[in-house]
C-alpha positions in Angstrom: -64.5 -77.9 -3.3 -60.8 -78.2 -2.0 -59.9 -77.8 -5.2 -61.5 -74.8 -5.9 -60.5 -73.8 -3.0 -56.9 -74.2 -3.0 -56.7 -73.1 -6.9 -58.5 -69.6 -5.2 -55.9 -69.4 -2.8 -53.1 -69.7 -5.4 -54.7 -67.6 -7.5 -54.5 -65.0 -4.6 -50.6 -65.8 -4.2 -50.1 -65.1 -7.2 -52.1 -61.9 -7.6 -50.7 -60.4 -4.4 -46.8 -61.5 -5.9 -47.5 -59.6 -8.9 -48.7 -56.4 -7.0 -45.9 -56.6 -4.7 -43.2 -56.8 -7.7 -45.5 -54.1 -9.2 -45.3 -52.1 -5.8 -41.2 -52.6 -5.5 -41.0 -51.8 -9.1 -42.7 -48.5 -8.7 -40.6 -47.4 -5.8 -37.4 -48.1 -7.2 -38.7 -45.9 -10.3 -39.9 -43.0 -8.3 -36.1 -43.0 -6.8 -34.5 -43.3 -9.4 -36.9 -40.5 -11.2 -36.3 -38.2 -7.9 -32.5 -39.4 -7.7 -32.4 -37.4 -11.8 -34.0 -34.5 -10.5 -31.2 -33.7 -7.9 -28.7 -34.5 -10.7 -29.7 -32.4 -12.8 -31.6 -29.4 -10.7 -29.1 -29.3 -7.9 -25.9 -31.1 -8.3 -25.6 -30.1 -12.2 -26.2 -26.6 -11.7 -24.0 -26.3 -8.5 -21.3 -28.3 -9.7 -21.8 -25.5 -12.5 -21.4 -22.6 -10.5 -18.6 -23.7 -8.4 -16.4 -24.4 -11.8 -17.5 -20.8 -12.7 -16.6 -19.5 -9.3 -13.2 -21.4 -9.7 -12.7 -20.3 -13.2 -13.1 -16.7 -12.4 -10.9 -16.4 -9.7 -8.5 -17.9 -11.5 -8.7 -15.4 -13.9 -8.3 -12.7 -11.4 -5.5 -14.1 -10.2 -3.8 -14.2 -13.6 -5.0 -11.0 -13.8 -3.1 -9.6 -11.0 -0.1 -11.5 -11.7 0.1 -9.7 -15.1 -0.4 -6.3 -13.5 2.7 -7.0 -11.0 4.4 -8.3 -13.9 3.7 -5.3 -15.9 4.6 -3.1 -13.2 7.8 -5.0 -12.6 8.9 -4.4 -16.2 7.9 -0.6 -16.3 10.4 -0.3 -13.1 12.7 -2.3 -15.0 12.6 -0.1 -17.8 12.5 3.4 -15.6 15.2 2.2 -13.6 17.1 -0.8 -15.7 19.3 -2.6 -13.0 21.3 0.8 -11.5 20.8 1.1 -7.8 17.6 3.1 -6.4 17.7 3.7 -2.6 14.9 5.3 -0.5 15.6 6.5 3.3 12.3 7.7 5.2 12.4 9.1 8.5 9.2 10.2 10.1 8.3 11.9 13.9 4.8 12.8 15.3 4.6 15.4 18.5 1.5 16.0 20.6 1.3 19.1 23.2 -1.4 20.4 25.2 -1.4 24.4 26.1 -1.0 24.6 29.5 -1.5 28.6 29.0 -1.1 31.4 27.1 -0.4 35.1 27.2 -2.3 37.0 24.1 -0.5 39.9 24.8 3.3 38.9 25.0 2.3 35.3 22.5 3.7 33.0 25.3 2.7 29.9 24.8 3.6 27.0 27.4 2.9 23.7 26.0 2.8 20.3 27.6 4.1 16.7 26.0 4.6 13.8 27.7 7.8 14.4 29.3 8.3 17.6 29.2 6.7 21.7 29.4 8.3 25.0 27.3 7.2 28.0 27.1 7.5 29.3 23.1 7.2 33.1 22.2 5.1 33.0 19.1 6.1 35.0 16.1 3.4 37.5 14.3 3.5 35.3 11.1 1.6 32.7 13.0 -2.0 34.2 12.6 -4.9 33.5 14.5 -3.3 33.4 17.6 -6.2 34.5 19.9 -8.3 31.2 18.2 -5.7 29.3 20.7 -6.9 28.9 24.5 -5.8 26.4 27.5 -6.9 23.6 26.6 -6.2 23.0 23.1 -3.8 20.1 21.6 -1.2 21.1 18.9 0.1 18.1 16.5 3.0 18.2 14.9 4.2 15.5 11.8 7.7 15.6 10.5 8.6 14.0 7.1 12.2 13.0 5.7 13.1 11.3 2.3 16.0 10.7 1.0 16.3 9.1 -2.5 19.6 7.8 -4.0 19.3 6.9 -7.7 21.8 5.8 -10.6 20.4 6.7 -14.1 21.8 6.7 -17.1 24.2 10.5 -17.4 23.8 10.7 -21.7 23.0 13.7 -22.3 22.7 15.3 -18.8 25.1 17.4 -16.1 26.1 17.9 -12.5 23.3 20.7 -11.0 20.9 21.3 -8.7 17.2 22.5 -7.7 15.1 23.6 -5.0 11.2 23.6 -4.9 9.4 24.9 -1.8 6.0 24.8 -1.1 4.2 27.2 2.2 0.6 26.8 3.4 -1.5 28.1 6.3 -4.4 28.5 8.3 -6.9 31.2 6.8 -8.2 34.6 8.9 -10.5 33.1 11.5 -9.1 29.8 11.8 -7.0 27.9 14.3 -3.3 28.3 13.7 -1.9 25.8 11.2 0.9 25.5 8.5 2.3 23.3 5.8 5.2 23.9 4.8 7.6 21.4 2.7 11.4 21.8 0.8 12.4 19.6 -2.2 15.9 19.8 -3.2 17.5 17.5 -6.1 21.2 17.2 -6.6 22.4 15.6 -9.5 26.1 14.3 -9.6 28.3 13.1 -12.5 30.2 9.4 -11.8 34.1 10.5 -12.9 35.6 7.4 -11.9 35.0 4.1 -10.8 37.9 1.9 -8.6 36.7 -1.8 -8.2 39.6 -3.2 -6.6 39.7 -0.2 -3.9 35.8 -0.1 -3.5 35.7 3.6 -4.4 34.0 6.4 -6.9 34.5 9.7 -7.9 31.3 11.9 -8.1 31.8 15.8 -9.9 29.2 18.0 -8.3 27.5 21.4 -10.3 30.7 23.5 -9.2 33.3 21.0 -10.7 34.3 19.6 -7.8 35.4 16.1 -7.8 35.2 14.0 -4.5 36.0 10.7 -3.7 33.9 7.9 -2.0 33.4 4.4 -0.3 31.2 2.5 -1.8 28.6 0.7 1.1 27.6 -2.1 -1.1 30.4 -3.2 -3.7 27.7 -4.6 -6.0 25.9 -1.3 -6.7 29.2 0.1 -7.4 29.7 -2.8 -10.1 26.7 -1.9 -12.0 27.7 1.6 -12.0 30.1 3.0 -14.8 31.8 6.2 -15.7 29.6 9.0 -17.5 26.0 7.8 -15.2 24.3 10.3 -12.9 23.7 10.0 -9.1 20.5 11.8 -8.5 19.8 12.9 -5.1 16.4 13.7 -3.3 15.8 15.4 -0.4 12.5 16.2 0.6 11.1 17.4 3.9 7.8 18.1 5.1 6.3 19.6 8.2 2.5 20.2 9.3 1.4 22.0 11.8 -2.2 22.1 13.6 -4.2 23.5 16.6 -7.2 21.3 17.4 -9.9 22.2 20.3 -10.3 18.8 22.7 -13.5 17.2 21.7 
């Protein structure tokens, strides 16, 4: 009966070993098996969508570069390497009306600093729109563009373009008005050594100049154009305080 009895209780050992390897066995699978489906649901697929995310911005940014490039070489082109200079000058004014007389148009206006009293012309319409109370702006616009081009083919002269705007019956007071002129000069001479030029302007006169920067003047030659740009703009408007 011992026998039995201890070959039963191996018997048992053994059983409950082979379960237990069976038991371990199965959990490392099911680990494994879940350990897969992350790969290959979520890792893969975002690991995916990152290198597309990368990939396309990439290409955006080589995108852009090109454009920049592109517009690099079409200023190039328009303007090869001859100087271009822009000047900007820009002023804002704010006024409130302290008063106003319909009768005689006197207008006395308040800034920050300061009061006048303006007698307003009859081209200003709408005048009786205007009562105490009301703000006037004011924007003022300079430009002044310096450019060398290439003179085949073209002569000193000059143009004026001007442009006048405002306010319809019935509104407040306002105006646009703006002036474009365009000079063009022909480069008679060129002095390195002395730093100097000689421009001819539309009536043949020939003046001489300084140069500011010595290296514009070297990639300047005899028979190129200085064009010259002066535009101005002013606005003017009448707004009721909100």
């Amino acid at each position: 009966m011992k026998s039995l009895r201890t070959a039963t209780s191996i018997a048992t050992l053994l059983a409950l070993g082979v379960l237990t390897a069976c038991s371990e066995q199965n959990e490392t699978s099911s680990v494994e098996q879940a350990q897969e489906t992350v790969e290959k649901e979520v890792v893969e697929p975002t690991a995916q969508a990152v290198e597309e995310a990368e990939a396309a911005v990439a290409q955006a940014a080589a995108e852009v570069e090109a454009e920049m490039e592109e517009a690099e070489a079409e200023m190039d082109a328009a303007y090869g390497e001859k100087p271009f200079i822009v000047l900007t000058e820009e002023a804002e004014l704010s006024a409130t009306v302290v008063s106003i007389d319909q009768e005689s148009r006197e207008v006395t206006l308040a800034t920050a600093d300061q009061e006048m009293t303006l007698v307003i012309g009859e081209q200003v319409q709408n005048l009786d729109q205007v009562q105490k109370g009301d703000e006037v702006l004011a924007a003022y616009t300079e430009q002044l563009t310096l450019e060398l081009i290439d003179g085949e083919g073209l002569d000193a002269g000059e143009g004026l373009l001007e442009i006048a705007e405002r306010a319809e019956q019935g509104q407040l007071p306002g105006m646009l008005a703006g002036k474009t002129q365009v000079r063009v000069f022909m480069v008679e001479a060129i002095d390195l050594e002395d730093n100097t030029f000689k421009l001819r302007n539309v009536e043949g006169q020939v003046r001489e100049f300084v140069a500011r920067n010595p290296a514009n003047l070297k990639a300047a030659q005899v028979g190129d154009a200085l064009v010259a740009t002066i535009s101005s703009m002013v606005a003017v408007e009448v707004v009721h305080p909100e």
